[in-house]
N, C-alpha and C positions, 0 to 999 in steps of 0.2 A: 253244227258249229254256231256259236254266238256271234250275235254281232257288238265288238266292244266301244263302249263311248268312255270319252272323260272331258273333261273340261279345265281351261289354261286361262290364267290370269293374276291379276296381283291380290295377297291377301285382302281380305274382308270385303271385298264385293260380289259375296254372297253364291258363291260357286257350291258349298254342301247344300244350302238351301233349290239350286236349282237341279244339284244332281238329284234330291230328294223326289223333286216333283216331276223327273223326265223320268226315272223310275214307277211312280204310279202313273204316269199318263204311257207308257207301254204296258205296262201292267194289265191297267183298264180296256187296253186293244187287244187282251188275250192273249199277249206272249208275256214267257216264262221267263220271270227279270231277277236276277242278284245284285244289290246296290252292295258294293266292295268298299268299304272302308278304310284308309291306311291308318287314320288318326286313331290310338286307340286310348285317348284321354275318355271322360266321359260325356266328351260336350256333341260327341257322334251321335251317341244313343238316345242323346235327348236334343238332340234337333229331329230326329227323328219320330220321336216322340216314342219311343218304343224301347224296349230293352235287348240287346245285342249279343253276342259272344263271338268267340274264336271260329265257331259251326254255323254253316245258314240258318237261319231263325225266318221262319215265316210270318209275316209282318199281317198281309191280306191276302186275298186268293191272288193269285199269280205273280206275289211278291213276297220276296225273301231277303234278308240282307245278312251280311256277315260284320264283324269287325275285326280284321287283322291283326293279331298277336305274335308279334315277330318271336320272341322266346319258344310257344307251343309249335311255329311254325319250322323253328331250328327242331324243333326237340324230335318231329314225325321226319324231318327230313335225313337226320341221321340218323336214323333206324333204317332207312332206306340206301341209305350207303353202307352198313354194315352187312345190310342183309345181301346186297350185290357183293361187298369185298368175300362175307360167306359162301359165295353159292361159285366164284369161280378161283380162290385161289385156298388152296390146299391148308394151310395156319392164316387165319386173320391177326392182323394184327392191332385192328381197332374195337377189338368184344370190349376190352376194360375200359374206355372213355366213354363214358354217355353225354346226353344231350345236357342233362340237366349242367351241366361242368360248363360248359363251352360259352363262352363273351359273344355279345354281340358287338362287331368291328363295322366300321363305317361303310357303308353302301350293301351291307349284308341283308339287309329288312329291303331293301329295292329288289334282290336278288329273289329273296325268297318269298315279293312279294308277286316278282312275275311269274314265277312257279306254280301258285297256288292259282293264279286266273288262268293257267294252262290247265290243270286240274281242273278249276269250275267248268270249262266250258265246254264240255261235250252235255251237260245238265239244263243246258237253260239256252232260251234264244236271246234273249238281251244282259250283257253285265254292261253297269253303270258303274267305273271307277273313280272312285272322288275321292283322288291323291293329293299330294302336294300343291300342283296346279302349277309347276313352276319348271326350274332345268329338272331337278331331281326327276321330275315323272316322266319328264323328256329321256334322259339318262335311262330310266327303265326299260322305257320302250323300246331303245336302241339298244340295250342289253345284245340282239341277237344280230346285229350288224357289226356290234363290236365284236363282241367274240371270238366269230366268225371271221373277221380279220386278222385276231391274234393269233387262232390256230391254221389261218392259211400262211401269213407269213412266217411265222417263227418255224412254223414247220417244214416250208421250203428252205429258211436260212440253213435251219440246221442238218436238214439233208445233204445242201451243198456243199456244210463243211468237211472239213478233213476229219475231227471226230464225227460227223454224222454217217460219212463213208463208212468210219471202222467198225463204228459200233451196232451200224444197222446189221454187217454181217454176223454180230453175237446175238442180235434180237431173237429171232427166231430158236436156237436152242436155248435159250436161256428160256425163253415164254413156254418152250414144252415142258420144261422141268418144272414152272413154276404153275400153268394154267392148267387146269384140270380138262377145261375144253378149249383148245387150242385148232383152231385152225385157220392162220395168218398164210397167206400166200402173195407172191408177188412184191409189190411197197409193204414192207412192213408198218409200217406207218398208215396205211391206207385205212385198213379195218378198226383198230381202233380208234377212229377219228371221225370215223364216215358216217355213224350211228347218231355221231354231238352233230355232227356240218348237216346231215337231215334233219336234224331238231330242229337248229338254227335258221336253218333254211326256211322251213313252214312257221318260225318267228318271224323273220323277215317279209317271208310272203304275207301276214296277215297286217302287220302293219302297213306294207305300201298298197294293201286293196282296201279300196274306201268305202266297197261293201260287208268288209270285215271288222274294220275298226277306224274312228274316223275323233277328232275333237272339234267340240267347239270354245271356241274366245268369250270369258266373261268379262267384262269392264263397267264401270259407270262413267259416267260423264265428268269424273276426274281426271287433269291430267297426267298425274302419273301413273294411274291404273290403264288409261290409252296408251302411252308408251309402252307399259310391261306387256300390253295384250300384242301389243305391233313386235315387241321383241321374240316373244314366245312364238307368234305364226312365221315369222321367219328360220329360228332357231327349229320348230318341229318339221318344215320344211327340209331342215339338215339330216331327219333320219325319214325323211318320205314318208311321214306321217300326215294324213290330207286334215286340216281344217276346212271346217266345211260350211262355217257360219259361226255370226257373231250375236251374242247373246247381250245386250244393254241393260245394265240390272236396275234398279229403280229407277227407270228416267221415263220421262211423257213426252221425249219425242228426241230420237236419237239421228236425224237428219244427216245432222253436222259432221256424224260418224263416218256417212258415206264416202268421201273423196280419203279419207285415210286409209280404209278398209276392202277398199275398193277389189277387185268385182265381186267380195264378201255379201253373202245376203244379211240383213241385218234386224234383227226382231228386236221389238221394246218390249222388256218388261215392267210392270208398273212395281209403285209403291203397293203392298198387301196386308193386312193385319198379319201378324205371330201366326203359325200353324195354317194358316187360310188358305189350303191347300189349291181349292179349283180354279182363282181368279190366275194363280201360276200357272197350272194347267193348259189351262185357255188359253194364255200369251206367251205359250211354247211351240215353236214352228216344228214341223215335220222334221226333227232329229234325224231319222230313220233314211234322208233323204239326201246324198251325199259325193252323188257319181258326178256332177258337173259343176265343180269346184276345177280350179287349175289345180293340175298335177305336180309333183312333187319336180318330177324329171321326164325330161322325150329327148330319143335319141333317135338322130336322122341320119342313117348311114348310109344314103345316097349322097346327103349334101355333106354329108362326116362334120356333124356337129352334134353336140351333147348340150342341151339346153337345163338350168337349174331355176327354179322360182324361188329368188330368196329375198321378199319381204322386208323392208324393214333394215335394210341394209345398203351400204353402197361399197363401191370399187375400194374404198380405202380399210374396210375394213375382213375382207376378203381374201385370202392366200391360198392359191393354186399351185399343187405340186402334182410330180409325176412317178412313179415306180412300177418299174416295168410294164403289167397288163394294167396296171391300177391307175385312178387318180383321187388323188386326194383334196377336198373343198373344206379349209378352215374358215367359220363364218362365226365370230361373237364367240362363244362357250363350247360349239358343235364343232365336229370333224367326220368327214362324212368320206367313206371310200369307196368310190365306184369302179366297178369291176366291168370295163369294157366291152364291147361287143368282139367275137372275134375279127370281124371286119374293120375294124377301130385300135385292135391288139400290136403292139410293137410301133405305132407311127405317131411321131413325137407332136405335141401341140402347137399349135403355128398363129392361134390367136386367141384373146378371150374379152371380150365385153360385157359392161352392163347395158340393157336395154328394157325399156318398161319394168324393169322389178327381174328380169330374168339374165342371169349369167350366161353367155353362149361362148360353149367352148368350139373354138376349130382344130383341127387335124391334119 
């Protein structure tokens, strides 16, 4: 399994340029790195300095990069749905659409771009993602927390209803007549669902493990690029995504940063000529290095509290609700649903504070 990085900040403070060089400086340590591209204008390929496509292209030994093609990536993905709608129901009904036909609709290239880095990574020990840098790539990564939400609750709602009642009891013959290999027992609803909720789930898993995938903050020492970097560590806070340090892009002494940032490790990068790959190199910290950052979430179910670190935020901009086993934390642009411990499950909340940067829920 790879370990995945990317980098969050406001445009033009030089985040392709650093995803570029934390790609060779893992490279150069002898692991096997894919620098992932979403942009697929051509200012990728020539920051780079290299020529790109749709396929990983190897750049130098133990470096390869891709550059992401949402249309090519639509076109392999539904062959793939066909070839599944062929192989378990008796008339397909989607042989005459192809890919080539199909629009690309908004948030669809995020979709299919997380797909493709599940793909990459059983191939390589390091992918370097250098997306958007902004919510969109937040939204990405949370793709499987969301989901995951939809098919839990839509799926109990509709269990409970009065059509979920009636119609569960026609699933099962209806599926024998229509699935070639059928064998649903129990929740009809269980099995096919259980196959996406495992998916989902080692989605989930790998973003809240900070030895799986982790970001770092890029800023300079403008003030609105310090605020967008202070909003984004908060906001990737909402899907337990760990930031694990802050990246200061052309500055010679980024001090000032620390009481903002705080208890962020904080490396300077300097001013570099165009291309001057090693002087980046050298004034890149230990990326690789991730596990003693505060956590996303701790939950103490002696003292029955649920604590959140959310950055960059305070009480008024914060909305906590409650549904049944769940709770729900809307913070800025993110909505975050925590699925309680059982010891936590059914017993209503009794209080919630901000304290140092961390929302503490009681029970």
């Amino acid at each position: 399994m790879a370990f995945i990085l990317t980098f969050l900040g406001k445009g033009g403070t030089g985040r392709t340029t650093l995803a570029i060089a934390t790609a060779k400086k893992f490279a150069s340590q002898g692991k096997r790195v894919l620098l992932v591209g979403q942009d697929s204008s051509p200012a990728f390929g020539l920051a780079l300095g290299a020529s790109v496509s749709h396929d990983p292209q190897e750049i130098s030994p133990n470096f390869s990069a891709v550059q992401l093609q949402t249309t090519t990536l639509l076109e392999r993905s539904w062959e793939e749905v066909k070839r599944l709608e062929a192989q378990y129901l008796q008339s397909p009904v989607l042989k005459n659409v192809f890919g080539q036909e199909l629009a690309i609709f908004p948030g669809l290239d995020q979709l299919l771009a997380l797909n493709a880095i599940r793909e990459f990574d059983p191939n390589y020990d390091v992918i370097v993602y250098d997306g958007e840098g902004d919510q969109s790539t937040l939204r990405l990564l949370g793709t499987p927390e969301t989901a995951s939400w939809y098919i839990r609750r839509f799926r109990q709602v509709f269990i409970d209803s009065d059509l979920g009642r009636t119609v569960s009891m026609l699933i099962q013959p209806i599926a024998a007549a229509i699935f070639t290999n059928n064998n649903f027992a129990g929740d009809n609803f269980a099995q096919p669902t259980r196959q996406a909720n495992d998916l989902l789930d080692q989605g989930k898993q790998a973003v809240n493990d900070p030895n799986r995938m982790a970001a770092f903050l890029v800023t300079t020492e403008d003030e609105g690029a310090i605020a967008t970097a202070k909003y984004l560590w908060g906001s990737a806070q909402q899907i337990g995504l760990t930031v694990a340090g802050v990246l200061c892009n052309r500055s010679s002494d980024a001090a000032a940063l620390g009481e903002t940032f705080q208890p962020l490790p904080i490396a300077t990068i300097p001013v570099v000529p165009v291309k001057d790959w090693q002087p980046l190199i050298d004034a890149l910290p230990d990326l690789g290095h991730t596990s003693e950052v505060p956590r996303a979430i701790a939950v103490n179910v002696a003292e029955r509290k649920v604590s959140l670190f959310l950055p960059g935020f305070d009480k008024k901009q914060v909305k906590l609700t409650q549904y049944g086993t769940e709770i729900t934390i809307e913070a800025g642009d993110q909505r975050r649903n925590i699925d309680l411990p059982a010891a936590l499950r059914g017993q209503p909340v009794t209080g919630a504070k901000f304290q140092d940067g961390y929302l503490i829920i009681s029970f």
